[in-house]
N, C-alpha and C positions, 0 to 999 in steps of 0.2 A: 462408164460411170463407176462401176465394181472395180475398176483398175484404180481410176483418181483416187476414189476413198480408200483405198487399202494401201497407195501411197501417202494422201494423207496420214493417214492415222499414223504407219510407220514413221513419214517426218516428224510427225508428231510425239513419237517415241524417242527416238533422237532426241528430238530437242528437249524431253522433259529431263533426260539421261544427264546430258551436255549441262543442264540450269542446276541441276543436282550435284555432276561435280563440278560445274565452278565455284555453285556455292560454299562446298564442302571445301576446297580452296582455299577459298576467302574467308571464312573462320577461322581465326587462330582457336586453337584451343587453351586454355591456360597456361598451359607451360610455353608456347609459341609467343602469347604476349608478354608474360611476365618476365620469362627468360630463367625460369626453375623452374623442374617440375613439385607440381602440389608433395608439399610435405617435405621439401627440404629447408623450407624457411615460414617463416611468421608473415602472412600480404599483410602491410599498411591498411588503413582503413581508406585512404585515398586512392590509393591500387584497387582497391575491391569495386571499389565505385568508377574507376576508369574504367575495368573491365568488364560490369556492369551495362555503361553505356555505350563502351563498343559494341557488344550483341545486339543492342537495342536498334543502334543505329546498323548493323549490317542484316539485318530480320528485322525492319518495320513493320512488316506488313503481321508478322506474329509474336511481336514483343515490345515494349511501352514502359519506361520508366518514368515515376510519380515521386516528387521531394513533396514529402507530406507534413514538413518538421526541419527543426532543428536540436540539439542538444543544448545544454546551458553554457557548455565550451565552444558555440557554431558549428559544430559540425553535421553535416545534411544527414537526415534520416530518408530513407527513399525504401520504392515497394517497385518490384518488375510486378509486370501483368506477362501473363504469357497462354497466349488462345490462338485457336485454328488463324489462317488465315479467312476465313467465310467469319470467325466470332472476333476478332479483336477490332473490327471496325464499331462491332453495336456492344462495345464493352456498357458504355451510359444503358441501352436498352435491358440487358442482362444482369446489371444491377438493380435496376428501376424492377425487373420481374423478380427478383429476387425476394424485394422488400414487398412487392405483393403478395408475393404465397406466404410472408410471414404477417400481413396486414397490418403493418410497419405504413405501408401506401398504398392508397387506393387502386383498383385499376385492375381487369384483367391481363395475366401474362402474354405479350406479343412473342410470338415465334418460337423456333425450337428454345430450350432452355436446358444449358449443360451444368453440372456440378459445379462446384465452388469449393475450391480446397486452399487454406492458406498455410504457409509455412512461414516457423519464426524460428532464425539463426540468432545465436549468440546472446541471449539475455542476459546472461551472465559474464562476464568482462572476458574474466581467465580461462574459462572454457572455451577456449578460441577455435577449437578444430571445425564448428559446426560452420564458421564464416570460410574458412578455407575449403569446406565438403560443399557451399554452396556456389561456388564457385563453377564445380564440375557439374552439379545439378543444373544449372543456368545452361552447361555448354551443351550438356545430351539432350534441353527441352530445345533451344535455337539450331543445336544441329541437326538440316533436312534428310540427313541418309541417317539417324536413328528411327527407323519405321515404328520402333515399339512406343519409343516418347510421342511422335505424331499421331497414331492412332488414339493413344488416351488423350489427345489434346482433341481430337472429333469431337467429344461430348464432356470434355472438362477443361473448367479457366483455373489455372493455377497462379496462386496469389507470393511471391516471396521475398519477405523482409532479411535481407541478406546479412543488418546487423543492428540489434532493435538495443544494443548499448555501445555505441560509438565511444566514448567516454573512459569508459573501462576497459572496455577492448585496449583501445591506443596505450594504457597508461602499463597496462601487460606486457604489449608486446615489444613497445619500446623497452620496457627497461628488462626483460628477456632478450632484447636484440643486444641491450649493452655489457651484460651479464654471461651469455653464453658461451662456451667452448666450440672451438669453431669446430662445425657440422654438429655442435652437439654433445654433451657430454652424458653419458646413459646411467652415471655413477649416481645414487640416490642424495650423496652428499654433497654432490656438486654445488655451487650458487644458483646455479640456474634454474634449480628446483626447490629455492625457497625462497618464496616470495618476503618482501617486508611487507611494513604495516604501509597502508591498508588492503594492502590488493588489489587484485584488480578484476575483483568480482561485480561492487559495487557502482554506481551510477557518480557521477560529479558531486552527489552533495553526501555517498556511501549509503546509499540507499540501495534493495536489495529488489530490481525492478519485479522480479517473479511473484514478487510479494505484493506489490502493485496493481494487478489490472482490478479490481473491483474498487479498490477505493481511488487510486489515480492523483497520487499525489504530488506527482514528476511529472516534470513537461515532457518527456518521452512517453509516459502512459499516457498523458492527455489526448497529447496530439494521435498517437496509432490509434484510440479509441475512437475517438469521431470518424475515422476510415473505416472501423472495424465495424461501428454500425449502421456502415453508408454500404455495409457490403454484407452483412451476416453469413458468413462462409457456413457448407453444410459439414466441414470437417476443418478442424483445425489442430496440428501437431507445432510441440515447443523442443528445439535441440539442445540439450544438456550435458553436461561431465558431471561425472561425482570421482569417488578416490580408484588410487593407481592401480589396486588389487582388484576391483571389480572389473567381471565382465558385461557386457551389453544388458541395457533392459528395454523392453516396450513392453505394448499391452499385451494382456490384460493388468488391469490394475488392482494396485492389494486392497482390500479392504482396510476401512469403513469407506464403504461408497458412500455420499449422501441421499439419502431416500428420495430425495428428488429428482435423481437421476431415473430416466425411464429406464424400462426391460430393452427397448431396440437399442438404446445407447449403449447401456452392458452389452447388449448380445454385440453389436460391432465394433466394441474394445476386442471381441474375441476375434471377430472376423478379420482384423486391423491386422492383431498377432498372427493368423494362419499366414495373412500375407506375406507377415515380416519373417515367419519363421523359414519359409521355403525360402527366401533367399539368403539365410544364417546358415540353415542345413545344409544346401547348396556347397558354401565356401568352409563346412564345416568347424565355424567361429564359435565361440560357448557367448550364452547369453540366460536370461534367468525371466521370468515373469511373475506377477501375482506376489510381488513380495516388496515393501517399503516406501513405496510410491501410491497413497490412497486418494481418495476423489472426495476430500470432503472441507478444507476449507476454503474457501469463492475465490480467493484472489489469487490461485495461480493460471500460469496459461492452458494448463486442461482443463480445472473445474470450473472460471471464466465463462472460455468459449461453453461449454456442456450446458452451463443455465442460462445461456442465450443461445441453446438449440443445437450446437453441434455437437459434433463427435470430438470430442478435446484427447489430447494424448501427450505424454512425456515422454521423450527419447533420451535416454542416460548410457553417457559411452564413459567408461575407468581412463582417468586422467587429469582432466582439470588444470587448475596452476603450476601443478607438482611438474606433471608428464613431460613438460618440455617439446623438444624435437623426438626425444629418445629416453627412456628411465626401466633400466632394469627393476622385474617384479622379483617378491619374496618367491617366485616358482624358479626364477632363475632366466628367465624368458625375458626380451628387451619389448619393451613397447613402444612403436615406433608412431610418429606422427602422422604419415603416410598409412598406416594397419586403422587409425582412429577414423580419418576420412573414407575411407574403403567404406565404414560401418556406416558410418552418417550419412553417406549419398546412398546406401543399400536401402536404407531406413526408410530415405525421402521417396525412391524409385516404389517402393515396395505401397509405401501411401496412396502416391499417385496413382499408381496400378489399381487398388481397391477400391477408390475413387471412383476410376473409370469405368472400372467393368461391373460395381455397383451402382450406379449415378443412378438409373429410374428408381430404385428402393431409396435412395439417401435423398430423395428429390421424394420421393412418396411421404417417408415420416417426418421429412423436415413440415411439410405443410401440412400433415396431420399434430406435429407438435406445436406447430401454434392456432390450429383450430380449436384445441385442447385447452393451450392458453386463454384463449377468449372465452370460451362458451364452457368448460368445465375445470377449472382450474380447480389444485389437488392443494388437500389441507386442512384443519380444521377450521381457519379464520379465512373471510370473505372479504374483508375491508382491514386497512391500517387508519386511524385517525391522528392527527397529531394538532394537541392543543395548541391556538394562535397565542393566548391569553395564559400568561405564567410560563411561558418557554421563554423568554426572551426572543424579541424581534430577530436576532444575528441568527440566534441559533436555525430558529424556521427559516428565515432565508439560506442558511447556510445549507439545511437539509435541502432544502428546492432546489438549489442549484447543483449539488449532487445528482438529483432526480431527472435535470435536464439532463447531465452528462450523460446516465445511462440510457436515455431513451424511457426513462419512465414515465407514465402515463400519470396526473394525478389533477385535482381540482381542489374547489371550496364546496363546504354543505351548500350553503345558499341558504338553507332552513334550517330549523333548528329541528333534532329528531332524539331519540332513545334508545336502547338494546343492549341486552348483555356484552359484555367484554371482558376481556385481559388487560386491568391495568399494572401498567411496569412499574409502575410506580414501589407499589406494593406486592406486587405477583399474587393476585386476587383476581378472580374473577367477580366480577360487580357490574353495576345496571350504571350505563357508560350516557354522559348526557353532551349531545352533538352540538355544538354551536355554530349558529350560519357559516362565520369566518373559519372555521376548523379547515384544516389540510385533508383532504380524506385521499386515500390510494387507494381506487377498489382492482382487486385481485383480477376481474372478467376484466383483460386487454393481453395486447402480447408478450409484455415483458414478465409476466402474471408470473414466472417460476422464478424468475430472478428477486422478486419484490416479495415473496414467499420466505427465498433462502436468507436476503437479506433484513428481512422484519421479524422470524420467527422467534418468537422469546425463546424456545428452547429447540436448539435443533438436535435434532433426533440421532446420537452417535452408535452406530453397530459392533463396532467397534475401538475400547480405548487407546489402540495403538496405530496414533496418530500422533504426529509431528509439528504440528502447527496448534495455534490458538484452539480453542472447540467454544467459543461464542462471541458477539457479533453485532448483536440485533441494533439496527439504528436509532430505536431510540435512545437508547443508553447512550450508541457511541455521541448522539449529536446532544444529547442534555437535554431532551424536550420532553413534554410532557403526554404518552400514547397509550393509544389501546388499539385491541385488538379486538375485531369485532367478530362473529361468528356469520351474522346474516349479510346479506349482500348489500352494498350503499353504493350510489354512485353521486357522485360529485356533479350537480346541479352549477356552479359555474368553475369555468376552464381558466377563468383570471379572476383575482381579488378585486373588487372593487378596490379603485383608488384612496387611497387614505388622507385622513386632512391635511391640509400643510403644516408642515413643523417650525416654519418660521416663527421666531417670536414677535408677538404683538407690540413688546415694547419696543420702539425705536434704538436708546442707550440704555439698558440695565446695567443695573447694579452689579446683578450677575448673573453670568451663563449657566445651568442647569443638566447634566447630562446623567442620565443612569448609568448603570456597571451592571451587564447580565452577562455578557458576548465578548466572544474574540474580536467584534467588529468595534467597541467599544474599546478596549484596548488598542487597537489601529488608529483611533480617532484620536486616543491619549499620545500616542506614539509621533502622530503626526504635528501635533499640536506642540509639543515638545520641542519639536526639531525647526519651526517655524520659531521658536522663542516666546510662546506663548505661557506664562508661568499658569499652574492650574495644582490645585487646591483639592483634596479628599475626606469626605467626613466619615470621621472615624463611628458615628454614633448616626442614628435616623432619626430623619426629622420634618416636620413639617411646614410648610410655607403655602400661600394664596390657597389654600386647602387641599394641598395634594402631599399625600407623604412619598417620603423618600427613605430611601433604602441604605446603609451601610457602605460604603463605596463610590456614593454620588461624589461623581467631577462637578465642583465649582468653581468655574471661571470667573473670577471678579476684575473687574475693571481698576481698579487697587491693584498696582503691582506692574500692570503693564501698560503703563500709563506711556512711555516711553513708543510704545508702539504707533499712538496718535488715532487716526480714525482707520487705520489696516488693522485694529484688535478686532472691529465688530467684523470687518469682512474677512477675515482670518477665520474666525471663529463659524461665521453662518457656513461660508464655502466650505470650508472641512466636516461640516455638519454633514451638507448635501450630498459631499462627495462618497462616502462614509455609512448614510442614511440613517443616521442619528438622529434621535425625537427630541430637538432641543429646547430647551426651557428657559425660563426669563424670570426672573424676580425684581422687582423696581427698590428692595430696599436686604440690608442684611442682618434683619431681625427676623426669626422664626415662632410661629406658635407655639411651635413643642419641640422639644431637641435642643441643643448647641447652635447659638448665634455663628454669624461667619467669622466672626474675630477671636472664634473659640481656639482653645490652645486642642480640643480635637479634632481642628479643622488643621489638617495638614499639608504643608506645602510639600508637593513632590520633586523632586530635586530631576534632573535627566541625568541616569546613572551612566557611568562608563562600565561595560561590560567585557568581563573576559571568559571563556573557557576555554578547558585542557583538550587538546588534542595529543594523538602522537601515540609512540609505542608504550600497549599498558591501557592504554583506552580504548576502549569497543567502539571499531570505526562506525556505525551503525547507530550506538545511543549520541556519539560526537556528530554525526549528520545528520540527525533529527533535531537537535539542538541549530546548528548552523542551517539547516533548511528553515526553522523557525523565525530566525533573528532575520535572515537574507528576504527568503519568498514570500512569507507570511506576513510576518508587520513589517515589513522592512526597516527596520532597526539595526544601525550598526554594530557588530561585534566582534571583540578581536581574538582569533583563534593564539591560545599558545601553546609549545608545543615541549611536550615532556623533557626533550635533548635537554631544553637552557631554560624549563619553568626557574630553576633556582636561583637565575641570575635576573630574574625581572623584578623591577620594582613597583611592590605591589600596592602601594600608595598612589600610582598610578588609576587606580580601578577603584568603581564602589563595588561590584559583584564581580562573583570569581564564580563558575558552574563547574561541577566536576562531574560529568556523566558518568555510566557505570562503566568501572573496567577496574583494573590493578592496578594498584598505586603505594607499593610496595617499597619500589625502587625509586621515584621521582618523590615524593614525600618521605624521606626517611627522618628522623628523627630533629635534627636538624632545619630542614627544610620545612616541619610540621609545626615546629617554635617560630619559623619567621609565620605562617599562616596565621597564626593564630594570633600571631603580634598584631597581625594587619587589621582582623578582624573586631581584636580590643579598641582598636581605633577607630571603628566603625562601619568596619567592612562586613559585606554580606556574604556570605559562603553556603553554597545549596550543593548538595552531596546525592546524589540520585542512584538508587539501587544499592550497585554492589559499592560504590565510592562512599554510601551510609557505611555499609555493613564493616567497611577497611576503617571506620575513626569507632567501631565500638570496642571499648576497652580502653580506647588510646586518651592520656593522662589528659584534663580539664574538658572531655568531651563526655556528657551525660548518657550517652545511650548505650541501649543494652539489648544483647539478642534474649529472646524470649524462652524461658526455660522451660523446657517439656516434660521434664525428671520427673519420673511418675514416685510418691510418697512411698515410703516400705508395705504402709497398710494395704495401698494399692498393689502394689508389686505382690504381695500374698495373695490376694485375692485374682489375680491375674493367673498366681503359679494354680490354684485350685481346679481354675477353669480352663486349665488352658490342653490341650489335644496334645496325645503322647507323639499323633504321627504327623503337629504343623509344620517341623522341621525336614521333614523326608520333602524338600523340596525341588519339582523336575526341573533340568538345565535348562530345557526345553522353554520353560515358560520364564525364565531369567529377564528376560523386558517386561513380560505384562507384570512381575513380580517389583518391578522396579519402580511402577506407573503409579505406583502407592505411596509413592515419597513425594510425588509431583505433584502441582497444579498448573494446567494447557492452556492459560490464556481465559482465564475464568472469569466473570463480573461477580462482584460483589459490591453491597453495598454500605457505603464509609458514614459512619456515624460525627457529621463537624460539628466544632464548636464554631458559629455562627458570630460570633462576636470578632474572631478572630482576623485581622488583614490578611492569614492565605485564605480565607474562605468567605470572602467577599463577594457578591453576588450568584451564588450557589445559595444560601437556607441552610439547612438542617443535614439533607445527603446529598453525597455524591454518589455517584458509579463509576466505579475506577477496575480497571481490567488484570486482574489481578493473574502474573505469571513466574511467582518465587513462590517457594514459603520461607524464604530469610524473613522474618518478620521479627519485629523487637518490642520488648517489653514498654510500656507506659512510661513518660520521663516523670523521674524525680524531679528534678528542677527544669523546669520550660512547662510550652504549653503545647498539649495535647491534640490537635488541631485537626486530625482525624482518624476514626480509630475503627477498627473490626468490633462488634461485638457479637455474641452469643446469634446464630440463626441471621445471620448477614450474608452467607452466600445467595446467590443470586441465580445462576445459570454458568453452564460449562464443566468439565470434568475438571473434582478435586477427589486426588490418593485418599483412600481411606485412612494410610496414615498418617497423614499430617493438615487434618482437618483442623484436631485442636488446637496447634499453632496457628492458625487462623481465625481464630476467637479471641478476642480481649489482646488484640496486637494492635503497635502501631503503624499507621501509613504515611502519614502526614504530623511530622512538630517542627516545632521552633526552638532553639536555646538561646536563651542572651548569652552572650559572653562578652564583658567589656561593655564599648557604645556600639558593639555588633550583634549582631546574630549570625547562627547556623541552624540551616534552614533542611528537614532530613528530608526525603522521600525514598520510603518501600518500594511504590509504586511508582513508574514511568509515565508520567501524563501525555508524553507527544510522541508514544509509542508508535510507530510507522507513518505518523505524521495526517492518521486517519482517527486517532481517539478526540474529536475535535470536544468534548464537554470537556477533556482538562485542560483546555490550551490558556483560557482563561486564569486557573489558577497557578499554571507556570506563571504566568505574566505579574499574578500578583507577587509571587516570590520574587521575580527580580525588579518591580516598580514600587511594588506597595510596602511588603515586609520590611521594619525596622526604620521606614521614612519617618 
């Protein structure tokens, strides 16, 4: 019997040897499939996904690919799973426990439960090396005879998105594959290291996806989101490039953390780094930590994943768009495309490692950090409310379906109740009154730090040297009207009661009725439009059957589209419902108070043909928030033109022209500014956004003016009296925070309107507009004023001490006639990342309403 089994066992050695190398075999490894090895060339996004699913299918049993998406170009977004072979069968189980130790889902944890690590290649287009370094990562977790990737696969499932911008990637590497010197040219001035416009950093609509995950305004962030909270990973790192001179960074990360971030999170940004650093030291590569890369505004892919519990991290290799295959540094050293991936699968290796051999600790604080969320959530406010009543209908829906995306918890009062609060309103504290219908979010559930970061009027900055926006809060960005509560409220029902039907009672009216609060209001105009539906705006409020009405009310009168027959009323209801417009009905078109409907202020809206400038000179970024507007949002047509041949279009063709911000220097020269303007006398509309204002200030028949700061002589004395003989001995050292004093980082303030005005039609009195120049310009002479900064208007966010008073008594918002046109200014960016949704509205008035 001692004989059989110690044959056994040996055959049994054998054959485990024998299945070992045949498997070893039978895997190509990258360069065996593709037929280069990694880092002589750029893989297709097509190649990346064939070889993707090769492994998959040659290791079933330990690897699993998931098309989770698509791009706006088609092209598949996909995720590998890769687990023991004992875990990849009960992947469903292991995520189902996952979301119970976050209490996400009901249910005690079944069976062992391993870490959960996900990794994100390429978010950024031209930073291409990390999709090429994922490649080799893929092949050391499927390959059986790497003993060290199989042992951390025991107790961790590793998650990796191989290229989370399809889009950008391809549009890189194509045109670097048609560009390049064959193998490469390492000369800095080469073509192949400068990209044109727009790059291919950006997403299809040049959106900047790293900017994305908290607000999710691409269907790339949509779709990885809904994965992402089906799966809550307890670590999650993002692959980066920045420029050619730098060497490697990981964690730890620079300050300002955001205070929301726990201590075990810092302390395993350190832990992450000891990892990373033994395999740097190792191949002794230079890298740098704790410097430039902070943790403090939501919507990247480290501070994201961190306020939904994990361990988030940036990985930054020197390179990017420039690097090519090959690009000699200022040191004189070439930097090879092959030297970048080395770093980037070191980086992943090094992750997964600390992963593994910490999982029971990353598995401990994960489910102590959302015990924490439930039952002691950190802060000084316990509930968010948000008015049903004065926010507009669009708007609160618009918030809630945000709230669904993230996984946020939230209900109705049910009752009506009391207690101090924070209204945004005003940024007062004041005795807050709850109404049944109110939206309440109380803070006790599990998204409770995320709904924290995102509500807090002011978030709390450690430090001013930060790189992104520094505020935020929802209610500003959605226009509604909120407080903050300090005591604890929990939302008594989970759904609104249903609301009454909107149908109108009158069978045929006279006319249709529609308010103006919401971007969804503007969809319904949009769509209404394009159906042939003529519809009518009152310039003045007014009353009818005893309900007043508001500045901006759509009226559909049955006068005008007569032509349409009995499809006007079913045109009209259907696009109501579809839409969820409260629509209205008048049987006659005389009013109590206000402008009859035959009023010459009851305006017909014409459907404008739309153009804006794209091209080189234009900030691909403010042109794709524009075109993500007109495309994804109200879906409205509009025609991109493109700087090369703006001069040769005829602009009689278009009522509106949009010039988003960029330099327009060279496409508007002198010549070309006399035909604009021609057009515009004609009655064209022209809206100049940012810096596309700030290029027509000075410029002949155009009123506006930058705002002069010139401090008076008397001033200027009294300045020299008080001023420090040693402010000038200033350290090199502090040359950025010294500079932070010229800036404002993405600040709210609040816009004082004129109210009367068609751009500020269903807004009132303020807006909140996210203020991140201080180009700011003086008050027009001639036109109208239409929204302005005044004295003690900041709001929240970091503004430079010195250039505060340019932000007082500035303008953000006017209008100039010129001719039977107008030009239409904005300071301010209303569709700023395509997440400031209260301005979306008033872009729409500018290009629907202004000057009709």
């Amino acid at each position: 019997m001692r004989d059989s089994l110690k044959w056994l066992s040996a055959f049994l050695l054998v054959w485990l040897s024998v299945q070992v190398a045949w498997a070893q075999q039978r895997i190509q490894t990258p360069e065996q499939f593709l037929g280069y090895k990694l880092g002589q060339q750029f893989t297709t996004h097509n190649r990346v996904l064939d070889y993707v699913n090769y492994l998959a299918a040659q290791v079933p049993t330990r690897m699993k690919v998931q098309e989770y998406g698509k791009t706006y170009e088609g092209r598949p977004l996909v995720l590998a799973y890769v687990a023991s072979e004992e875990n990849l069968p009960r992947l469903e189980q292991i995520r189902e426990n996952n979301l119970r130790m976050a209490g996400i889902q009901q249910g005690q944890v079944q069976g062992n439960q391993p870490a959960i690590v996900w990794l994100s290649y390429n978010i950024h287009g031209n930073e291409s090396v990390s999709t090429e370094a994922v490649l080799q990562v893929l092949y050391e977790l499927a390959n059986p005879a790497n003993t060290q990737t199989q042992s951390w696969l025991k107790n961790t499932v590793v998650i990796l998105d191989p290229c989370v911008n399809p889009d950008g990637r391809e549009r890189y590497v194509q045109w670097y594959k048609q560009t390049a010197g064959q193998g490469g040219n390492a000369s800095p001035y080469a073509w192949e290291h400068n990209e044109p416009w727009p790059g291919g950093r950006p997403n299809h609509y040049y959106f900047d996806l790293n900017r994305d995950w908290a607000w999710q305004t691409q269907i790339e962030s949509k779709q990885r989101m809904v994965v992402y909270n089906n799966w809550l990973p307890q670590v999650h790192a993002d692959f980066h490039e920045m420029g050619v001179e730098s060497p490697y960074y990981f964690s730890p990360a620079a300050k300002p953390l955001h205070e929301s971030i726990t201590p075990w999170q810092r302390q395993f940004q350190n832990t992450i780094g000891d990892y990373n650093r033994q395999y740097f030291d190792k191949n002794n590569w230079l890298y740098f930590t704790r410097e430039n890369f902070d943790l403090f505004y939501p919507s990247y892919g480290d501070t994201w994943p961190t306020f939904n519990g994990a361990i988030g991290m940036t990985y930054e290799q020197g390179g990017s768009g420039r690097a090519g295959l090959a690009i000699k540094t200022q040191s004189g050293d070439t930097l090879t495309l092959t030297d970048r991936i080395a770093h980037h699968v070191a980086a992943s290796m090094a992750t997964m490692q600390a992963t593994s051999e910490k999982a029971d600790q990353i598995k401990q604080e994960f489910r102590k950090y959302y015990d924490n969320n439930r039952t002691k959530p950190t802060g000084d406010y316990k509930a968010f409310v948000i008015k049903t009543e004065g926010s507009g209908a669009g708007n609160v829906k618009a918030l809630t379906d945000y709230l669904d995306r993230q996984q946020i918890q939230y209900g109705y009062a049910g009752r009506s109740t009391s207690g101090r609060g924070f209204n945004y309103a005003n940024g007062k504290e004041e005795n807050v009154k709850v109404g049944e219908k109110d939206v309440v979010i109380s803070l006790y559930q599990p998204k409770s730090t995320l709904v924290k970061v995102l509500f807090e009027p002011h978030a709390q900055l450690e430090d001013s040297l930060t790189y992104d926006i520094t505020s935020w809060a929802m209610p500003y960005a959605f226009g509604v009207q909120g407080y903050a509560l300090k005591k604890q409220l929990e939302p008594q029902n989970k759904q609104q009661a249903a609301s009454a039907p909107t149908t109108p009672t009158i069978e045929k009216p006279y006319a249709y009725l529609a308010r103006w609060n919401s971007l969804q209001d503007l969809k319904f105009l949009t769509e209404l439009m394009k159906q042939g539906v003529k519809v009518r705006m009152a310039e003045k409020g007014f009353e009818t059957d005893k309900q007043q009405f508001a500045p901006g009310t759509l009226i559909i009168t049955r006068t005008g589209n007569e032509r349409l027959g009995n499809k006007f009323d079913t045109i009209v209801r259907d696009l109501a419902k579809q839409h969820s417009i409260t629509l209205g009905a008048t049987g006659t078109g005389f009013v109590s108070s206000g402008a009859d409907f035959g009023s010459g202020s009851v305006r017909y809206l014409k459907m404008p043909k739309v153009a804006v400038m794209t091209g080189e000179g234009v900030s691909p970024y403010a042109f794709g928030e524009v075109w993500h507007y007109f495309e994804q949002q109200i879906g409205y047509p509009v025609t991109a033109i493109n700087t090369s041949y703006f001069r040769n279009v005829p602009l009689h063709e278009f009522d509106v022209l949009i010039l988003p911000s960029g330099s327009y220097g060279k496409v508007l020269d002198e010549q070309t500014l006399e035909q604009v303007k021609n057009w515009v006398r004609s009655g064209g509309r022209l809206i100049a956004m940012e810096t596309a204002a700030a290029f027509l200030v000075g410029k002949k028949d155009f009123n506006l003016k930058n705002k002069d700061t010139k401090k008076s002589e008397e001033e200027k004395v009294k300045d020299k009296k008080e001023e420090n003989p040693y402010q000038h001995l200033k350290a090199y050292g502090d040359r950025e925070r010294q500079a932070l004093a010229e800036e404002v980082q993405g600040s709210v303030f609040r816009v004082n309107l004129d109210k009367t005005h068609p751009l500020s039609f269903g807004y009132g009195d303020t807006y909140f507009a996210l203020i991140r120049s201080a180009n700011t310009f003086k008050y027009l002479e001639e036109g109208w004023n239409v929204g302005v900064l005044k004295k003690d208007n900041y709001t929240t966010g970091f503004v430079g001490s010195a250039i505060k008073e340019k932000l007082q008594d500035a303008l953000i918002l006017g209008s100039q006639p010129m001719g039977d046109g107008q030009v239409i200014y904005m300071a301010d960016n209303p569709l700023f990342r395509g997440f400031w949704h209260s301005g979306k509205l008033m872009f729409g008035n500018a290009v629907f309403v202004v000057g009709q």
